[in-house]
C-alpha positions in Angstrom: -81.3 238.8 -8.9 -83.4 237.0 -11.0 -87.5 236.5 -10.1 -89.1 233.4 -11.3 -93.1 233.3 -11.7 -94.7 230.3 -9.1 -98.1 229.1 -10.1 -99.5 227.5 -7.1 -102.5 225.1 -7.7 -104.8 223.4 -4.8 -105.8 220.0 -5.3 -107.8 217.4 -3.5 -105.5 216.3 -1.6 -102.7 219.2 -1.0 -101.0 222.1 -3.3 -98.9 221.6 -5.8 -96.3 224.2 -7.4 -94.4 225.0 -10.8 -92.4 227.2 -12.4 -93.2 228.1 -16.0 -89.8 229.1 -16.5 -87.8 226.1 -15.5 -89.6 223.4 -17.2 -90.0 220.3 -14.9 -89.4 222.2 -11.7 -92.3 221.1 -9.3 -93.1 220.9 -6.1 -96.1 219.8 -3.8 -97.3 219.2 -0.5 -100.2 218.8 1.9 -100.3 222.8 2.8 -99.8 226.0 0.8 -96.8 227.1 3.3 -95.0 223.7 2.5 -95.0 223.8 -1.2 -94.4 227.5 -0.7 -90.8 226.5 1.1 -90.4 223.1 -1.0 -90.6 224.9 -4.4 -87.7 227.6 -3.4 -85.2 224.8 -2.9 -86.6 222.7 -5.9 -85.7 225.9 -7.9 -82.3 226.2 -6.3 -81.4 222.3 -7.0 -82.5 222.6 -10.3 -80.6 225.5 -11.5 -77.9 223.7 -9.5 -78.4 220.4 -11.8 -78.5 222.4 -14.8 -75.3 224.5 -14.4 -73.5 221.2 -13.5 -75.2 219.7 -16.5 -73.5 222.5 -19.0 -77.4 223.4 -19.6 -77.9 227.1 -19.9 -80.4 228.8 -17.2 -83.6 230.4 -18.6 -84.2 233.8 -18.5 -87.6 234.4 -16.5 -89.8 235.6 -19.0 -93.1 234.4 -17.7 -95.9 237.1 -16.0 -99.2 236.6 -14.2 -102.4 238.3 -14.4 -105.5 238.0 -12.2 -108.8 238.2 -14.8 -111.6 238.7 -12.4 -115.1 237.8 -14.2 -118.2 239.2 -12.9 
């Protein structure tokens, strides 16, 4: 099973979604819960593209860490 990093982002007017991973896999929508299920089949369809495309799939390499300032 492979675990791809999601940076969710909250705009003016919704959330968007990406995955650092998988560049030009995005997502957005007017709530966090639908970017949140939008972004899991974006992710799907675009490892789907790329296998039919011959592309190799990227290994997830990408991590996250919370800095808290204070």
């Amino acid at each position: 099973m492979t675990r791809y990093l999601i940076i969710y982002e909250k705009g003016t007017d919704g959330y968007s979604a990406y995955v650092p991973d998988l560049p030009g896999c995005t997502s957005a929508g007017a709530t966090r819960k639908e970017v949140e299920e939008s972004i899991v089949e974006a992710i799907k369809l675009h490892i789907e593209v790329m296998k039919e495309s011959g592309y190799e799939i990227p290994e997830a390499n990408s991590e996250s860490e919370m800095l808290v300032l204070g």
